[in-house]
C-alpha positions as CSV (number, residue, x, y, z in Angstrom):
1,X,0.0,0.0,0.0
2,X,0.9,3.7,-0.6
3,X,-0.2,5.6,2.6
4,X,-1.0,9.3,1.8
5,X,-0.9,11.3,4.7
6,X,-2.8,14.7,5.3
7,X,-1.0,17.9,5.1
8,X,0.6,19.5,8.1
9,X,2.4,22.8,8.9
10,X,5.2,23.1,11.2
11,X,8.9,24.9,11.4
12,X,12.4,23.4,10.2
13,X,12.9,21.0,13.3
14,X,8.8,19.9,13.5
15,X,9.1,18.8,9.6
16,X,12.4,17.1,9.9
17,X,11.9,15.5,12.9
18,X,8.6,14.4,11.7
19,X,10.1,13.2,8.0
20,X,12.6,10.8,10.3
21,X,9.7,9.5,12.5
22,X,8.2,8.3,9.3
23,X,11.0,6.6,8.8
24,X,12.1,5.3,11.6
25,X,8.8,4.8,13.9
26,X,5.8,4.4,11.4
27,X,3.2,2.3,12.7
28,X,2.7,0.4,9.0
29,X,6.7,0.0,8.4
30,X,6.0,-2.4,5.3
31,X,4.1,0.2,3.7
32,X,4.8,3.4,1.1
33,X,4.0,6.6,2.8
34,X,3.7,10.1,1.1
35,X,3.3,13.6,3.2
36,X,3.4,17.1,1.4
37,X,3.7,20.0,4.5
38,X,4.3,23.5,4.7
39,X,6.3,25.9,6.9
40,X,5.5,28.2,9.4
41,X,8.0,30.7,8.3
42,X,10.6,31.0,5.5
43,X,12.8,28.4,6.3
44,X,16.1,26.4,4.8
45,X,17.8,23.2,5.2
46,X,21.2,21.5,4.6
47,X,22.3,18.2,3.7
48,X,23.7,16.1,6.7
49,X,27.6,16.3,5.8
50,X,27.3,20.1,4.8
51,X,29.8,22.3,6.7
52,X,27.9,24.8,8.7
53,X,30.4,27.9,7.7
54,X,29.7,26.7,3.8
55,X,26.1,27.1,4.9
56,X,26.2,30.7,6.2
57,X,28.4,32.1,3.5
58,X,25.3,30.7,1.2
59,X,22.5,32.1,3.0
60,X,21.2,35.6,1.7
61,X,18.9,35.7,4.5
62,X,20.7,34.6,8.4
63,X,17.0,34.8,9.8
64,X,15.8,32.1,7.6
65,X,14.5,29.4,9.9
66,X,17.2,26.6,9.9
67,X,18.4,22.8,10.8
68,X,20.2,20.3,9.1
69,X,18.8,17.5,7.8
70,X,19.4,13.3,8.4
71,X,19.7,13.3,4.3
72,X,22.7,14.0,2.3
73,X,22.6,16.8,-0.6
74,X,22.8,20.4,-0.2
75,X,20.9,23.5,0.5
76,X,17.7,24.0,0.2
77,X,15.0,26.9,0.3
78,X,12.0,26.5,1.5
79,X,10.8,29.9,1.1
80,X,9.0,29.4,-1.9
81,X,8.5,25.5,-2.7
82,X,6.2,22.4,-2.3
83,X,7.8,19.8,0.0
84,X,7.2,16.2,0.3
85,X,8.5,12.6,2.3
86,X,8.6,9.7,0.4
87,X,9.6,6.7,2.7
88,X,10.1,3.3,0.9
89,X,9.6,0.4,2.9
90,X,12.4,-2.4,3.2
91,X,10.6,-5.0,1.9
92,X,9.9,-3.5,-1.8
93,X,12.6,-4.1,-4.4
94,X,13.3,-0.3,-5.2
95,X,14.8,-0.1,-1.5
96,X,17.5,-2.2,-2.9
97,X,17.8,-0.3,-6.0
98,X,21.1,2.2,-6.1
99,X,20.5,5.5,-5.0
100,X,20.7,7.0,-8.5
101,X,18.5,4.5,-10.1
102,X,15.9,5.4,-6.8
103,X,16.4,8.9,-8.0
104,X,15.2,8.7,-11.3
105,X,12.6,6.3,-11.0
106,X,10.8,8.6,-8.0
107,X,11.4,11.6,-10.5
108,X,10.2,9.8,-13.2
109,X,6.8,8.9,-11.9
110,X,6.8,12.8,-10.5
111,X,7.5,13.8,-14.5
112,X,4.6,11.9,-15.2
113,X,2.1,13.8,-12.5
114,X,3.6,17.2,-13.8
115,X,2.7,16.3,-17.4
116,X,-0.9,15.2,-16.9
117,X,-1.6,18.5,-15.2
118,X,-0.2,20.5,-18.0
119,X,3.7,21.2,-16.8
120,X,6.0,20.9,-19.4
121,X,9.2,19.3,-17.6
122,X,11.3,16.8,-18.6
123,X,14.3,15.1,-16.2
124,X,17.7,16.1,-16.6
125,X,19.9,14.3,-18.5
126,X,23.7,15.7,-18.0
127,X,25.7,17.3,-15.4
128,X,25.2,20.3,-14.6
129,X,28.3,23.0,-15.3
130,X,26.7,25.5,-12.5
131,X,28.8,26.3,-9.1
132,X,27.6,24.4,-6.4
133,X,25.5,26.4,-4.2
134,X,21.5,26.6,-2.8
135,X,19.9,23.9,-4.8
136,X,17.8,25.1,-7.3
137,X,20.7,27.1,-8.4
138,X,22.0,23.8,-10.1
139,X,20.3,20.7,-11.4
140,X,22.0,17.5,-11.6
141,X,21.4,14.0,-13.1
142,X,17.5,13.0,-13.0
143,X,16.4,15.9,-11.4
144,X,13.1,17.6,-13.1
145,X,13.8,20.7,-15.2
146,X,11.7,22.8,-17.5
147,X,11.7,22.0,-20.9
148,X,11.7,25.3,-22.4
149,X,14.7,26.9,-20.4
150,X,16.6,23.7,-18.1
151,X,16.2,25.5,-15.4
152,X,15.5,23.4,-12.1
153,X,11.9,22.6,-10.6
154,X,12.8,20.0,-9.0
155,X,15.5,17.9,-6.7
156,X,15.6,15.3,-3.4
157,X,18.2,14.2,-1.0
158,X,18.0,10.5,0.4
159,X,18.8,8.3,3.7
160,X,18.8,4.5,3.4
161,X,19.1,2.4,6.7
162,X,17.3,-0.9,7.6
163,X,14.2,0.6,8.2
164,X,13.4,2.1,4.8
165,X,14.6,4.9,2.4
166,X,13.8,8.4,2.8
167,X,13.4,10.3,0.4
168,X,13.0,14.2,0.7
169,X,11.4,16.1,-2.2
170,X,11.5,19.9,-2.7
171,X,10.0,21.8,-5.9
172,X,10.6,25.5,-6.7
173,X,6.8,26.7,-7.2
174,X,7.8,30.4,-9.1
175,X,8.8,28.0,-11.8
176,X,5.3,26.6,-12.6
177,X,3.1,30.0,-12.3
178,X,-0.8,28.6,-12.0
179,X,-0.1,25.6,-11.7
180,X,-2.9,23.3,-9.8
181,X,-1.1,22.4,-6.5
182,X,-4.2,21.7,-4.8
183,X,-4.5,18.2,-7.5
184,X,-0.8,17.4,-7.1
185,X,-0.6,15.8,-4.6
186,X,-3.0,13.1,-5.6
187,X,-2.3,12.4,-9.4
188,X,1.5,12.3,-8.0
189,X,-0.1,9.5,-6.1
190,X,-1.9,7.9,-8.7
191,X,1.3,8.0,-10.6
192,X,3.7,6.8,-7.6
193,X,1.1,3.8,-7.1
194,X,0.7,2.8,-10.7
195,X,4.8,2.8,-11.0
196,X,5.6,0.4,-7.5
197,X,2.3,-1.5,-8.0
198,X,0.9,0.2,-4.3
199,X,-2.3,0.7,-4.1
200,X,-3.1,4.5,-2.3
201,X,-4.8,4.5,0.9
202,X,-6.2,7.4,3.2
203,X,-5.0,6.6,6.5
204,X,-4.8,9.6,8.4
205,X,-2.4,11.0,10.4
206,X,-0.2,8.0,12.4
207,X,-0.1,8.1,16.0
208,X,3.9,8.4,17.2
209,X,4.9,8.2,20.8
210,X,4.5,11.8,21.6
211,X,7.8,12.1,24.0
212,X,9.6,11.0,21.3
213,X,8.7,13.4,19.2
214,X,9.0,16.0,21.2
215,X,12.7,15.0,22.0
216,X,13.7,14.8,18.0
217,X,12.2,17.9,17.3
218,X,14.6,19.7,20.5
219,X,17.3,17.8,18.8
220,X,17.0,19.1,15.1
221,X,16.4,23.0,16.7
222,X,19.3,22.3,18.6
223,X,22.7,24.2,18.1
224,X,24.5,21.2,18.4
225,X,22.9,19.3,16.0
226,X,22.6,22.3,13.2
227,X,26.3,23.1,13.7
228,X,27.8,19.3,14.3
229,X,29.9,20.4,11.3
């Protein structure tokens, strides 16, 4: 099954606490789950290597809400964009896939919802030959780009352990002006479903051990954890 969970709203620690609880403490663990959320306030998050001087130096705005995140990649603005979790249970074969091939296929099946609702994207198919910097200032290998210009709507950063793969999803939303948000999230469903053979279910919100996650979300505002690097 491919659980689609309701929206939520919360700041940089609530959502990336939360996105590892789906990982690591959902009560379904053999099944696909899928949450778009929003941000209290402009916000930004970095990949879990990234050095926090690098970060800084990047940032045009130091008030942005910010925490690191348990997934690799880079930076990422979230003043503007539409954020999802994937988490892919153990037990289906793309866990064991190689993260590149993972990449593509979720991005793929993402191409596929854009189209049907009219945006004209395509995935990228070479390097890119931009600086490294705040990610939608560079898109790389099998991330979604506009057809008409190449310029980047959408990447994802990834953790695999032996509880699943996470898979975090950002898009840049200036990119696709009237574009129906509001249907996304449910044709990217349909699409995700059709493409790992999961049938979508409705389940509502899952019930986690609320000390718990209260304690992750301290951690990820913590200075400790934001500046480990």
């Amino acid at each position: 099954m491919l659980h689609v969970l309701p929206d939520r709203t919360g700041d940089a620690a609530e959502n990336m606490a939360i996105d590892f609880l789906m990982l690591q403490r959902y009560p379904d663990p053999d099944h696909f789950r899928l949450r778009h959320y929003n941000w209290r306030r402009p916000a930004c998050t970095f990949g879990y290597s990234q050095k926090i001087a690098f970060v800084r130096e990047e940032l045009s705005d130091p008030d942005l809400d910010l925490t690191r995140r348990a997934t690799g990649g880079g930076i990422v603005d979230h003043t503007e964009d539409w954020t999802f979790c994937l988490v892919i249970p153990r037990v289906h074969d793309l866990w064991e896939q190689p993260g590149p091939e993972v990449y593509r296929n979720i991005h793929y099946s993402m191409t596929k919802a854009f189209r049907h609702l009219g945006a004209k994207v395509c995935l990228q198919s070479k390097p890119s030959e931009s600086p490294v910097g705040v990610c939608f200032s560079r898109a790389e290998i099998n991330d979604i780009v506009l057809e008409s210009t190449g310029a980047k709507v959408a990447g994802a950063a990834m953790k695999r352990n032996k509880r699943g793969l996470l898979f975090q999803g950002s898009i840049w939303k200036p990119l696709l002006p009237g574009f129906n948000w509001e249907a996304f999230t449910e044709v990217f469903a349909q699409r995700l479903a059709e493409d790992t053979l999961a049938e979508p279910e409705y389940p509502g919100w899952p019930a986690f051990d609320p000390d718990e996650e209260t304690a992750l979300i301290e951690q990820y505002a913590s200075t400790e954890w934001i500046e480990a690097r």
